[in-house]
TIVO-2410 file (N, C-alpha, C; in nm, 3 decimals):
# residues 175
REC num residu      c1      c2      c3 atome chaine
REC   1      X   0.084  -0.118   0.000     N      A
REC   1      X   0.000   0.000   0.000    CA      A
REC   1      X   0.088   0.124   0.000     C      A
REC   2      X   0.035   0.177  -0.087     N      A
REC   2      X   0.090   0.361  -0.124    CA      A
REC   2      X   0.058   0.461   0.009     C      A
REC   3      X   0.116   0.538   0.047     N      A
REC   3      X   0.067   0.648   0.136    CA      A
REC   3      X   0.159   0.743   0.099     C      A
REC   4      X   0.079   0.867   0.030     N      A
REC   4      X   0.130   0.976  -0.056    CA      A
REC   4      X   0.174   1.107   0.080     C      A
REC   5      X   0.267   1.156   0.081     N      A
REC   5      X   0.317   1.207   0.166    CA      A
REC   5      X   0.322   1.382   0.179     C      A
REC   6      X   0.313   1.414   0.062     N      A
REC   6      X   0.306   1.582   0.003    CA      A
REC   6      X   0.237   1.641   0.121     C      A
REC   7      X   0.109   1.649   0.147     N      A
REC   7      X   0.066   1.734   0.278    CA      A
REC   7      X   0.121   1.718   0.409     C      A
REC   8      X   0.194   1.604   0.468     N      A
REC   8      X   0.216   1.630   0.544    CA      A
REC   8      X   0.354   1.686   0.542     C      A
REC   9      X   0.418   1.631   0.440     N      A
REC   9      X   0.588   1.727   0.449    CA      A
REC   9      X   0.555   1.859   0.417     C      A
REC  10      X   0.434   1.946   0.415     N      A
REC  10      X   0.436   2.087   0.387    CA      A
REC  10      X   0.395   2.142   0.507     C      A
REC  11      X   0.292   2.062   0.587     N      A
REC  11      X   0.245   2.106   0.744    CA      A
REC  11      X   0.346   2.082   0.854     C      A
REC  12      X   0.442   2.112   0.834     N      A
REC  12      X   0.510   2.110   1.037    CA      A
REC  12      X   0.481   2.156   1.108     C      A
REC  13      X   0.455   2.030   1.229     N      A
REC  13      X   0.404   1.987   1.336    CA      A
REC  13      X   0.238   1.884   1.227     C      A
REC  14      X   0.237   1.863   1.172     N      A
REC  14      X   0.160   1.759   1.126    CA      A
REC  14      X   0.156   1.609   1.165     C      A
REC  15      X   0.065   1.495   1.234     N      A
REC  15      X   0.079   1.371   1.246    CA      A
REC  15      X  -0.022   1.342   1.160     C      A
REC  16      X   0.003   1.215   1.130     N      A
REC  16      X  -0.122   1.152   1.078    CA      A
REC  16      X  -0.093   1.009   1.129     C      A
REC  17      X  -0.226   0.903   1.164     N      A
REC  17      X  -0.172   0.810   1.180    CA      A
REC  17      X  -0.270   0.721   1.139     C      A
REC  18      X  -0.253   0.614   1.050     N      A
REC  18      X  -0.340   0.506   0.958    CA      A
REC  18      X  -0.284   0.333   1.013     C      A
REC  19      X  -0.416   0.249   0.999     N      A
REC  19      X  -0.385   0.136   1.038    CA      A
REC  19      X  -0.381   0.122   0.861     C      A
REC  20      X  -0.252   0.068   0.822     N      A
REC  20      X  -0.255   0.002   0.700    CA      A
REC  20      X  -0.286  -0.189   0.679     C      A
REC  21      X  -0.347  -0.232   0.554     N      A
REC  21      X  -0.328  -0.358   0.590    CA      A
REC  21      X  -0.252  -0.446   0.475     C      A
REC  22      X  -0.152  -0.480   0.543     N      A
REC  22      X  -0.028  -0.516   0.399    CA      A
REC  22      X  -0.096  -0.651   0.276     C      A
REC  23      X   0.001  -0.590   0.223     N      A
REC  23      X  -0.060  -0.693   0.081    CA      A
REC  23      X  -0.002  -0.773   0.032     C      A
REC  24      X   0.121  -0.799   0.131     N      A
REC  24      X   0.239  -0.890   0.056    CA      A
REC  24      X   0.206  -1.046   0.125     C      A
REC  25      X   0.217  -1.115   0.030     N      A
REC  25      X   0.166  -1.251   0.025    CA      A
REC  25      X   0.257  -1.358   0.034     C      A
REC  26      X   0.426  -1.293  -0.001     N      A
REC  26      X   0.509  -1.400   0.022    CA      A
REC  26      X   0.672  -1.266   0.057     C      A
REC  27      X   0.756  -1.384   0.119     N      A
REC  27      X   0.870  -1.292   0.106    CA      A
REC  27      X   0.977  -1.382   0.028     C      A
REC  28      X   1.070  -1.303  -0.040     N      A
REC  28      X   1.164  -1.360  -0.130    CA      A
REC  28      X   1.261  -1.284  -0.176     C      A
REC  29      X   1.385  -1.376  -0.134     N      A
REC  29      X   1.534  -1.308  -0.068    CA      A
REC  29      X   1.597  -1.409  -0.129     C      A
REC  30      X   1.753  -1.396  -0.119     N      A
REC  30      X   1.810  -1.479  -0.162    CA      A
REC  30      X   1.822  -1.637  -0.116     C      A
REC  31      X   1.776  -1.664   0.016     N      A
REC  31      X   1.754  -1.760   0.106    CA      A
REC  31      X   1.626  -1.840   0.015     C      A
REC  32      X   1.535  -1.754  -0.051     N      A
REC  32      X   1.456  -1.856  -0.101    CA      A
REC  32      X   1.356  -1.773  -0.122     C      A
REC  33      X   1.158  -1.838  -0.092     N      A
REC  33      X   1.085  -1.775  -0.164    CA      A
REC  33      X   1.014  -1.872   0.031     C      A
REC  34      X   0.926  -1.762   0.094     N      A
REC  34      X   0.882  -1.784   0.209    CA      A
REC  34      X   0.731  -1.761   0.224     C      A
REC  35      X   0.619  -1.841   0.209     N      A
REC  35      X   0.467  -1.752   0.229    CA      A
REC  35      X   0.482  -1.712   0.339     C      A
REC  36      X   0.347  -1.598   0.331     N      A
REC  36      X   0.310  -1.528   0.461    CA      A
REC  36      X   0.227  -1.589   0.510     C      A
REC  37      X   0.176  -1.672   0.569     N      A
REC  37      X   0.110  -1.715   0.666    CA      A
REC  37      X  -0.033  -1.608   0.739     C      A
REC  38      X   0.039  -1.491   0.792     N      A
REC  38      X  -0.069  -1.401   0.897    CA      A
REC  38      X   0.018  -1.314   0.884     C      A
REC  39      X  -0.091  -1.214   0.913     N      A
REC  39      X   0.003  -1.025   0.891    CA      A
REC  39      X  -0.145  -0.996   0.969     C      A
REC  40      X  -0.081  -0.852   1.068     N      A
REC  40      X  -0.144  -0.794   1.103    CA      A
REC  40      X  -0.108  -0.680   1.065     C      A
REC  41      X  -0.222  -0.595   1.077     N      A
REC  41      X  -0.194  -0.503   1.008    CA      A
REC  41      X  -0.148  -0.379   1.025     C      A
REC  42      X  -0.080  -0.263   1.013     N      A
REC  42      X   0.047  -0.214   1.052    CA      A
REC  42      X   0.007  -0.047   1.150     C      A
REC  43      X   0.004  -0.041   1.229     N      A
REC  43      X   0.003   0.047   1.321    CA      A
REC  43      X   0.122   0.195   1.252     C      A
REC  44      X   0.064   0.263   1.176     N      A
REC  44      X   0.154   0.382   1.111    CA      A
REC  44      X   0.110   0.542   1.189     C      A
REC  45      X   0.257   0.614   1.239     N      A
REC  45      X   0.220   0.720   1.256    CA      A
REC  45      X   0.331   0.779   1.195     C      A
REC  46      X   0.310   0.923   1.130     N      A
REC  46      X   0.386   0.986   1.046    CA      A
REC  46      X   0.410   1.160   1.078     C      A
REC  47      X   0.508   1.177   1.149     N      A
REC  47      X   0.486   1.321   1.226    CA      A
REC  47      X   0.652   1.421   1.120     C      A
REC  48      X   0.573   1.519   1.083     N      A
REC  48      X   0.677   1.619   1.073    CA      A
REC  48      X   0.722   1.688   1.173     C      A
REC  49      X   0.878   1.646   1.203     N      A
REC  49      X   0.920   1.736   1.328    CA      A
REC  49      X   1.038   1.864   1.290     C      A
REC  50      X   0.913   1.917   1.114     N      A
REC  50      X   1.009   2.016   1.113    CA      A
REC  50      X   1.137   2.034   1.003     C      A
REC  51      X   1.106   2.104   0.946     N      A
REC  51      X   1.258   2.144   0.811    CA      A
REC  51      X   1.214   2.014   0.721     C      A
REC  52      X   1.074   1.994   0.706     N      A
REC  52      X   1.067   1.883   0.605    CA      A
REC  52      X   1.154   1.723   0.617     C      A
REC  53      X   1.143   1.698   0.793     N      A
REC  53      X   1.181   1.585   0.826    CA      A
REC  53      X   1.074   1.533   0.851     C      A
REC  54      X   1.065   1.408   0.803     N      A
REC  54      X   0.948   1.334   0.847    CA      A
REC  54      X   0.957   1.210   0.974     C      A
REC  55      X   0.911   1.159   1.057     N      A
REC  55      X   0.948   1.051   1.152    CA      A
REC  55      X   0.832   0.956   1.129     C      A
REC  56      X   0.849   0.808   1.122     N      A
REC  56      X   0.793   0.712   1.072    CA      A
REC  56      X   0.818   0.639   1.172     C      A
REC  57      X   0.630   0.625   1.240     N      A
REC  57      X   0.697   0.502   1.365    CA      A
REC  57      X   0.541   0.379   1.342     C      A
REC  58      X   0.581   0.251   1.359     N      A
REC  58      X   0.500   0.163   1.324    CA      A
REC  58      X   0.528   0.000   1.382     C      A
REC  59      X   0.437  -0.033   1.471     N      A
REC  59      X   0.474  -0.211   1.448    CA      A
REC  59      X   0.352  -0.320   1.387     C      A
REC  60      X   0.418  -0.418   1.414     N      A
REC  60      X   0.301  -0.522   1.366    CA      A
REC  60      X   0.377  -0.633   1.350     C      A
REC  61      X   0.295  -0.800   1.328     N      A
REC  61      X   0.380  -0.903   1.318    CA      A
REC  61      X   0.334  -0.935   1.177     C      A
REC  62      X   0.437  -0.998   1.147     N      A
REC  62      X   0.434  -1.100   0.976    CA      A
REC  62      X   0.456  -1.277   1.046     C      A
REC  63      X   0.351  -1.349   1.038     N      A
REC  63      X   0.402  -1.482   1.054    CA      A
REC  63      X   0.429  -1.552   0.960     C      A
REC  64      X   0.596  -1.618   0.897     N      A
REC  64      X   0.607  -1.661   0.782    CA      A
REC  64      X   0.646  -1.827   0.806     C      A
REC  65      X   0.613  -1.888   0.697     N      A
REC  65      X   0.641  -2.039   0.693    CA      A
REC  65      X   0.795  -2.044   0.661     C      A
REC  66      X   0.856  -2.114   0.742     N      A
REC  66      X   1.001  -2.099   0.696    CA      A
REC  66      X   1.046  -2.254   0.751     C      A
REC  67      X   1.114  -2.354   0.647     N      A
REC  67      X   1.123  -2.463   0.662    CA      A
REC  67      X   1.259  -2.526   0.800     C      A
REC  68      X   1.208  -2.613   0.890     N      A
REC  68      X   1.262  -2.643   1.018    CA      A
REC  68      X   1.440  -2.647   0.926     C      A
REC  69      X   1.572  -2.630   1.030     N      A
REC  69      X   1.711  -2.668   0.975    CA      A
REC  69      X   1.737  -2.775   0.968     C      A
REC  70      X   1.680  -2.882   1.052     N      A
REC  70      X   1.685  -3.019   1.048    CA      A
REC  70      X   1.620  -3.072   0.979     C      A
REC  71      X   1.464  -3.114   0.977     N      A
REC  71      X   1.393  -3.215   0.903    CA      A
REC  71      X   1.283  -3.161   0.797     C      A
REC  72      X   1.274  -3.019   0.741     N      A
REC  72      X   1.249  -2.927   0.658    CA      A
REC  72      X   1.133  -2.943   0.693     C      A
REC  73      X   1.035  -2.985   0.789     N      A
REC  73      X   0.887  -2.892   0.824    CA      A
REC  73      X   0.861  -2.770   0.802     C      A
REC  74      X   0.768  -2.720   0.729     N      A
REC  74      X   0.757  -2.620   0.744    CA      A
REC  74      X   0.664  -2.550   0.926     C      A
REC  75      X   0.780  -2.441   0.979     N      A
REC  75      X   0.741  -2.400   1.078    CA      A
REC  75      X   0.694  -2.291   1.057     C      A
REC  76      X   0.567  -2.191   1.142     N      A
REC  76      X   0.512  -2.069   1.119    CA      A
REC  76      X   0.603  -2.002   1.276     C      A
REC  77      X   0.657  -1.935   1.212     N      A
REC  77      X   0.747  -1.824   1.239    CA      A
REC  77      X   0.680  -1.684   1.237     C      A
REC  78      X   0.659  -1.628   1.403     N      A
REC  78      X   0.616  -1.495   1.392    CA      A
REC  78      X   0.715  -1.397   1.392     C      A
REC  79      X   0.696  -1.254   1.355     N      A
REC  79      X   0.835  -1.218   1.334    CA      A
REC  79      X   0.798  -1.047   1.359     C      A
REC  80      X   0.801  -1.025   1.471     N      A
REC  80      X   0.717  -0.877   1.515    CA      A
REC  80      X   0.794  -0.788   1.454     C      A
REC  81      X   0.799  -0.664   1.419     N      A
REC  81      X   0.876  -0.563   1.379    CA      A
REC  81      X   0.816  -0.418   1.391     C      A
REC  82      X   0.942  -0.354   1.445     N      A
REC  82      X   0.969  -0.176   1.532    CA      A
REC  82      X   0.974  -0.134   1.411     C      A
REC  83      X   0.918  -0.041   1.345     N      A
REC  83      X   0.954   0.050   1.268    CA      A
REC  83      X   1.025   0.172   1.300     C      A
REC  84      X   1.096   0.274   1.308     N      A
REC  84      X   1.145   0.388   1.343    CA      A
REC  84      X   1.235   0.439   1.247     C      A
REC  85      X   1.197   0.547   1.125     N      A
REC  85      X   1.258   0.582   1.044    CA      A
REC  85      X   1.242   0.716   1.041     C      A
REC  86      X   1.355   0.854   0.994     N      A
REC  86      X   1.320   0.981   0.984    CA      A
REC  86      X   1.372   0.975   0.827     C      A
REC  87      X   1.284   1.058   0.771     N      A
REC  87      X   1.298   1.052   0.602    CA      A
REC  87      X   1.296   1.229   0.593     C      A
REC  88      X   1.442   1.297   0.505     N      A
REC  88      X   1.498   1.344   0.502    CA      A
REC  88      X   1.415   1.402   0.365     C      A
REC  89      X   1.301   1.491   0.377     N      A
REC  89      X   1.237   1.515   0.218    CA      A
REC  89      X   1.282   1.627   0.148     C      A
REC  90      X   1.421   1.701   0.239     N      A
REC  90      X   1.458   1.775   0.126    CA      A
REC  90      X   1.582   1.762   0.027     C      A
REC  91      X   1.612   1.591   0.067     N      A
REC  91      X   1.705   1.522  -0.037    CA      A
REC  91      X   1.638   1.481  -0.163     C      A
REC  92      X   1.736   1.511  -0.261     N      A
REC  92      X   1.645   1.420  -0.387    CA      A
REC  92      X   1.683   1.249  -0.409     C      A
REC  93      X   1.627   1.209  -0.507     N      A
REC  93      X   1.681   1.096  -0.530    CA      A
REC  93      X   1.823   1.053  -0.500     C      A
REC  94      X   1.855   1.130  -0.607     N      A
REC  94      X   2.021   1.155  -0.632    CA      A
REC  94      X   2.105   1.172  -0.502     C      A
REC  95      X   2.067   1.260  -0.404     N      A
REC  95      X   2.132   1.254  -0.316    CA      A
REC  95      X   2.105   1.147  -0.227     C      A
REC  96      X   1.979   1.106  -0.205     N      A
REC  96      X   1.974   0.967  -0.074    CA      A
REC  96      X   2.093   0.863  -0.152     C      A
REC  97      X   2.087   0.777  -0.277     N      A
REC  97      X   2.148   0.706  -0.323    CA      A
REC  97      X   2.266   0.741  -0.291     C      A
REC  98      X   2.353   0.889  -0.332     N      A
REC  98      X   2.499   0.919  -0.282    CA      A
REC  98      X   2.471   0.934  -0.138     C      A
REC  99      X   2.410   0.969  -0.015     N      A
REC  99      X   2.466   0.913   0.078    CA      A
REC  99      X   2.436   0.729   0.110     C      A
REC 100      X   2.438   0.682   0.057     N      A
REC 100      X   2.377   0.561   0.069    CA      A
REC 100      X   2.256   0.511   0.173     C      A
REC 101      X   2.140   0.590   0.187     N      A
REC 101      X   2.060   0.552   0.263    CA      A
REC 101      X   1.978   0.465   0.145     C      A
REC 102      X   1.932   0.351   0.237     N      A
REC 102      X   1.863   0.259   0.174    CA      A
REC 102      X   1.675   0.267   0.170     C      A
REC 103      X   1.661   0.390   0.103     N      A
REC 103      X   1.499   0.425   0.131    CA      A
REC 103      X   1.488   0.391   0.006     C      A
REC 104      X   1.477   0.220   0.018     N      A
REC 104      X   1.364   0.224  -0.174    CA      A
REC 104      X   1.231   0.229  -0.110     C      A
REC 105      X   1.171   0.226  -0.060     N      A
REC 105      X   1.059   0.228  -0.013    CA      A
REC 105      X   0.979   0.358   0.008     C      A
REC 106      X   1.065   0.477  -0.049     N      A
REC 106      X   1.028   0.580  -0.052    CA      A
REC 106      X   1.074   0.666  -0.215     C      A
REC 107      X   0.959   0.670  -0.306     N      A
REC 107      X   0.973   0.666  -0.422    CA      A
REC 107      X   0.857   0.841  -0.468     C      A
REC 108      X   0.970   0.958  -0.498     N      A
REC 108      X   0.917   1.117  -0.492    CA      A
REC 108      X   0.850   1.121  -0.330     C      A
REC 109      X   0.728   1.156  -0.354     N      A
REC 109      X   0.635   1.185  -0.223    CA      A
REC 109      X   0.567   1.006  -0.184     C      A
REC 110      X   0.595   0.936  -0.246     N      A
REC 110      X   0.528   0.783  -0.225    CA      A
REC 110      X   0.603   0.717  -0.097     C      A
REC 111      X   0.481   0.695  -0.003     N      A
REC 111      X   0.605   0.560   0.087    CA      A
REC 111      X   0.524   0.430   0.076     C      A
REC 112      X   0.568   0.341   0.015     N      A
REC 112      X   0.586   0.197   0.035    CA      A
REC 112      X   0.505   0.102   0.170     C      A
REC 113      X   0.473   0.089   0.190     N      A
REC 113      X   0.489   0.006   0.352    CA      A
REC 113      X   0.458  -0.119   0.338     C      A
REC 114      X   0.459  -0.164   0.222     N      A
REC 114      X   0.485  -0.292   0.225    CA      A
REC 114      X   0.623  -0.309   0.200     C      A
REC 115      X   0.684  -0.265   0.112     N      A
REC 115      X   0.823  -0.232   0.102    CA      A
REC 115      X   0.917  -0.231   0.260     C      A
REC 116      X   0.882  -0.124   0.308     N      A
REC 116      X   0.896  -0.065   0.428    CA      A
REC 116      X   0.846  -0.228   0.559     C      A
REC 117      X   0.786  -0.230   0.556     N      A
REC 117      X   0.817  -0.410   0.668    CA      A
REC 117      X   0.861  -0.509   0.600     C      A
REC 118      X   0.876  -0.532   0.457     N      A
REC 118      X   0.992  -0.577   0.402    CA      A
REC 118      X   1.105  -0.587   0.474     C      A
REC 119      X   1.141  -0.458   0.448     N      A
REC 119      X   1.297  -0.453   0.506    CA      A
REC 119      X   1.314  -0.474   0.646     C      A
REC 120      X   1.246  -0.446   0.727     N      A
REC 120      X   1.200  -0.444   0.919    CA      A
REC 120      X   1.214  -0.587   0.929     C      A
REC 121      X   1.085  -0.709   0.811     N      A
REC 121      X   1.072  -0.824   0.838    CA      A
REC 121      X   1.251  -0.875   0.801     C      A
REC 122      X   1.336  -0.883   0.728     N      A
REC 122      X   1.447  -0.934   0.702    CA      A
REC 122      X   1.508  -0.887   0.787     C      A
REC 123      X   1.538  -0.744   0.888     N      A
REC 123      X   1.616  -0.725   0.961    CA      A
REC 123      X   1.606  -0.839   1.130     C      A
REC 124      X   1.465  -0.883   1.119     N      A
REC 124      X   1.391  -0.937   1.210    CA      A
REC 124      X   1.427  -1.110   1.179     C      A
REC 125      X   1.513  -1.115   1.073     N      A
REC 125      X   1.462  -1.274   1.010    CA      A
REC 125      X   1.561  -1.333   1.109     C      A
REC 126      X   1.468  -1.453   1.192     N      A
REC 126      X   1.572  -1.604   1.243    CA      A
REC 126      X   1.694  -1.638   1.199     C      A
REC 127      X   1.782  -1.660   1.270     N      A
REC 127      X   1.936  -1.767   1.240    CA      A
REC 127      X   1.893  -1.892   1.176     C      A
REC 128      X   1.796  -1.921   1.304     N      A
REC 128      X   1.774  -2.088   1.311    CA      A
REC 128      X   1.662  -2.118   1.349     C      A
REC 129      X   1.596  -2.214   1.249     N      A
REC 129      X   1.493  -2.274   1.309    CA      A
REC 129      X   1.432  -2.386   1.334     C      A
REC 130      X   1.373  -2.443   1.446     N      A
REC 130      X   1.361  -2.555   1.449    CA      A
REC 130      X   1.227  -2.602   1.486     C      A
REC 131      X   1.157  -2.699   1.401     N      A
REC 131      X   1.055  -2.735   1.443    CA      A
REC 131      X   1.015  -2.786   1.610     C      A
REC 132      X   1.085  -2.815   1.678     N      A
REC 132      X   1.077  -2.860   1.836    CA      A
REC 132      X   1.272  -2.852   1.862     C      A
REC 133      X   1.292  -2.839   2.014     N      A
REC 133      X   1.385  -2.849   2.025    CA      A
REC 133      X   1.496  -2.961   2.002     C      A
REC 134      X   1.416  -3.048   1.986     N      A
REC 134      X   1.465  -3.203   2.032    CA      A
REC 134      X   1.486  -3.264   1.878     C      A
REC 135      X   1.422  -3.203   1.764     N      A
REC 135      X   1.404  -3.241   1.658    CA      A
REC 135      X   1.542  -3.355   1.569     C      A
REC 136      X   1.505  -3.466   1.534     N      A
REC 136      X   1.668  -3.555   1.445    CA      A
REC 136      X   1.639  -3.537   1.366     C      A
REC 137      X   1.631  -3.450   1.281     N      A
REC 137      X   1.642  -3.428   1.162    CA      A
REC 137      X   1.586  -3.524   1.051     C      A
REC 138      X   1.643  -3.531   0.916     N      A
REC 138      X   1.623  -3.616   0.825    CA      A
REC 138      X   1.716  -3.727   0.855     C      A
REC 139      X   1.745  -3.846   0.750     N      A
REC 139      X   1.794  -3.977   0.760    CA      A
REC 139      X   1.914  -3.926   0.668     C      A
REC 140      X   2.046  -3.921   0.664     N      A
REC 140      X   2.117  -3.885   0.563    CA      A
REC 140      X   2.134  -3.980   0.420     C      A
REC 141      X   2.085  -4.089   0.430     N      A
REC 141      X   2.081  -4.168   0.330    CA      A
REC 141      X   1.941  -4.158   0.231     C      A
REC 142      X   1.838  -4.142   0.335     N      A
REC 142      X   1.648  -4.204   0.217    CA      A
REC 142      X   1.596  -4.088   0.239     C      A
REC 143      X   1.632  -3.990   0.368     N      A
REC 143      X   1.565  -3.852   0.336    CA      A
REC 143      X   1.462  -3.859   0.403     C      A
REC 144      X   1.434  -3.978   0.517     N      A
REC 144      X   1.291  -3.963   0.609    CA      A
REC 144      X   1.295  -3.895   0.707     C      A
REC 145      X   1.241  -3.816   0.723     N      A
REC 145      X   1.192  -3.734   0.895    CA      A
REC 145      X   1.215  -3.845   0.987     C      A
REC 146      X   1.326  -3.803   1.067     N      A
REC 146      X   1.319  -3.951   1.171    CA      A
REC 146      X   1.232  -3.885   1.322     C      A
REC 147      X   1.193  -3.770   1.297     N      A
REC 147      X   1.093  -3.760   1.424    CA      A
REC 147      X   0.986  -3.809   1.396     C      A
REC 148      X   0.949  -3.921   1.286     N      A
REC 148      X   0.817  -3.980   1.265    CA      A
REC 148      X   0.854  -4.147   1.289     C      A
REC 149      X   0.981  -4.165   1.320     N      A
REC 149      X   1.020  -4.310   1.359    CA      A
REC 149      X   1.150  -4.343   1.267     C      A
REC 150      X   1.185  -4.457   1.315     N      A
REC 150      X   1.341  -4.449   1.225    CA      A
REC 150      X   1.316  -4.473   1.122     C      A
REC 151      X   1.437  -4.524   1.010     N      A
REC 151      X   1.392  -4.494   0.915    CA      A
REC 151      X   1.387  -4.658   0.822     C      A
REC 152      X   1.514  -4.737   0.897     N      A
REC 152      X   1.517  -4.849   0.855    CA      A
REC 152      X   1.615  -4.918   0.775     C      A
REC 153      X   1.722  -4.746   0.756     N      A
REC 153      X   1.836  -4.803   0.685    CA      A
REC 153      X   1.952  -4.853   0.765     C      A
REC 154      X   2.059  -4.917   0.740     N      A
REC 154      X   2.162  -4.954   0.810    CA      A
REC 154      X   2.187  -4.887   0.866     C      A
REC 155      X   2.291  -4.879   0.944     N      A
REC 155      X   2.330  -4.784   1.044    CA      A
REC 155      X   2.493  -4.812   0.974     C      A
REC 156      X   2.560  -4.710   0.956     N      A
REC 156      X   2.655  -4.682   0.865    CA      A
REC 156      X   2.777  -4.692   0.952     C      A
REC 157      X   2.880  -4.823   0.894     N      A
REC 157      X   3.021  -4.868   1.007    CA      A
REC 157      X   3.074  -4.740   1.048     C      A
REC 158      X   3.100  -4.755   1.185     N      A
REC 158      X   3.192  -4.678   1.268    CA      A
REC 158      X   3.332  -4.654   1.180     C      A
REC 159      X   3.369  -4.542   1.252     N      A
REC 159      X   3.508  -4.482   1.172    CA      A
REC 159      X   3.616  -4.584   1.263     C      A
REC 160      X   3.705  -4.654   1.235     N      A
REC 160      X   3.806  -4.742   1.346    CA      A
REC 160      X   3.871  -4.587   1.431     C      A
REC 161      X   3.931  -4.511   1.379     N      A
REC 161      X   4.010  -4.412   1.402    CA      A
REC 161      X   3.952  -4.301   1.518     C      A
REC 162      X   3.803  -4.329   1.548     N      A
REC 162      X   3.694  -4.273   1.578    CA      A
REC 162      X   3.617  -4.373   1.728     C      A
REC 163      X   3.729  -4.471   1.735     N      A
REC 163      X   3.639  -4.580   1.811    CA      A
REC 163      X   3.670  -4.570   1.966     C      A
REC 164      X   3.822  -4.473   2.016     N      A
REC 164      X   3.811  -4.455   2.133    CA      A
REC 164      X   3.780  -4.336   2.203     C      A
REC 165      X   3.683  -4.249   2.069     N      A
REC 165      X   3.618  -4.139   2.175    CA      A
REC 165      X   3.475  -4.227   2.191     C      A
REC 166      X   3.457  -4.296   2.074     N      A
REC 166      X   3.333  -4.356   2.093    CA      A
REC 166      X   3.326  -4.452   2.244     C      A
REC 167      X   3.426  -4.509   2.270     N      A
REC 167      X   3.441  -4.571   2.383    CA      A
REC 167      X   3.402  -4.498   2.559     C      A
REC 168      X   3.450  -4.394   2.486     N      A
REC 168      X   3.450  -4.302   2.630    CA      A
REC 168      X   3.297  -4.264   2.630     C      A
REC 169      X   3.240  -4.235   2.529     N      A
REC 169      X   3.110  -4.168   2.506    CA      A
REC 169      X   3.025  -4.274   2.584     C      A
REC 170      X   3.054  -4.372   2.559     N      A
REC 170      X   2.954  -4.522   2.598    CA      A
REC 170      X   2.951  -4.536   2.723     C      A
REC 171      X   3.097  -4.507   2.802     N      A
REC 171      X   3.109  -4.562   2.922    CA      A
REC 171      X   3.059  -4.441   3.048     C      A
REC 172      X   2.999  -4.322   2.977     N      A
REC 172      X   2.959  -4.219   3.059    CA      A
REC 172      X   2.836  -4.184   3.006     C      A
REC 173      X   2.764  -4.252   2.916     N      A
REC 173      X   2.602  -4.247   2.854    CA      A
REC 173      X   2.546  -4.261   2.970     C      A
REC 174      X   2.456  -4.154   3.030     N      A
REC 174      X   2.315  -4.173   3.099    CA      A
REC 174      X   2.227  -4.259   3.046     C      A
REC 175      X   2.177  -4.358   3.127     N      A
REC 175      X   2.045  -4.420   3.082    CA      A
REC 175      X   1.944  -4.374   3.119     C      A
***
């Protein structure tokens, strides 16, 4: 969703503040291509504090499906995000790009906000994820989820070279 900005960068001391409701349906980064699951919808307030600075403050969650590291479930991942941005409207294009601020999400008087929790949601994105803590992953040989039971393939010979840490491991295993 568009929210055209011209009146309020001309009124200082101007707020305005709109519940927007996003429209983005998937996210996709170099990591991959992620649905959205649930979005709520975005709590926006937009205050000129002056000399044609604008301050942009907003949260809300994106819950995205993002597949477990171990046994590739897909897990729903909520992923809350702070907005807090001041947008500088008496730079032009030309100049945001030379100082390198990263406002694509702000295009002439246009701001973005789907764009705009875009970038919030990736700054927000997980290391790691795991369907349960406890999760074994896949089978490295047939590729079965072994949190649904084993899998049935051999169990692959011990390394010899490998056999007296294994020894020690055995003789201090909790039952």
């Amino acid at each position: 969703m568009q929210i055209h900005l011209s009146d309020i960068t001309f009124s200082e001391g101007k707020t305005i503040q709109e519940t927007v409701k996003l429209e983005m349906d998937k996210i996709v980064f170099q990591l991959g291509e992620f649905p959205v699951l649930k979005k709520s919808p975005v709590e926006l307030t937009v205050s000129n504090t002056g000399d044609k600075v604008l301050e942009i403050r907003g949260e809300g969650t994106v819950t995205v499906g993002i597949p477990c590291d171990r046994c590739l479930e897909e897990v729903a991942v909520e992923i809350p995000y702070h907005i807090e941005k001041k947008l500088d409207m008496k730079l032009t294009e030309e100049e945001r790009i030379n100082d390198l601020d990263e406002s694509s999400y702000l295009t002439g008087m246009d701001l973005d906000v789907d764009r705009l929790v875009y970038l919030e949601v990736l700054m927000g994105w997980p290391l790691k994820i795991l369907c349960k803590e406890d999760c074994k992953g896949i089978c490295s040989r047939c590729g079965k989820n072994l949190n649904e039971g084993p899998c049935g393939c051999a169990e692959e010979p011990k390394d010899p070279r490998m056999a007296a840490i294994s020894d020690i491991f055995s003789k201090f295993k909790e039952v």
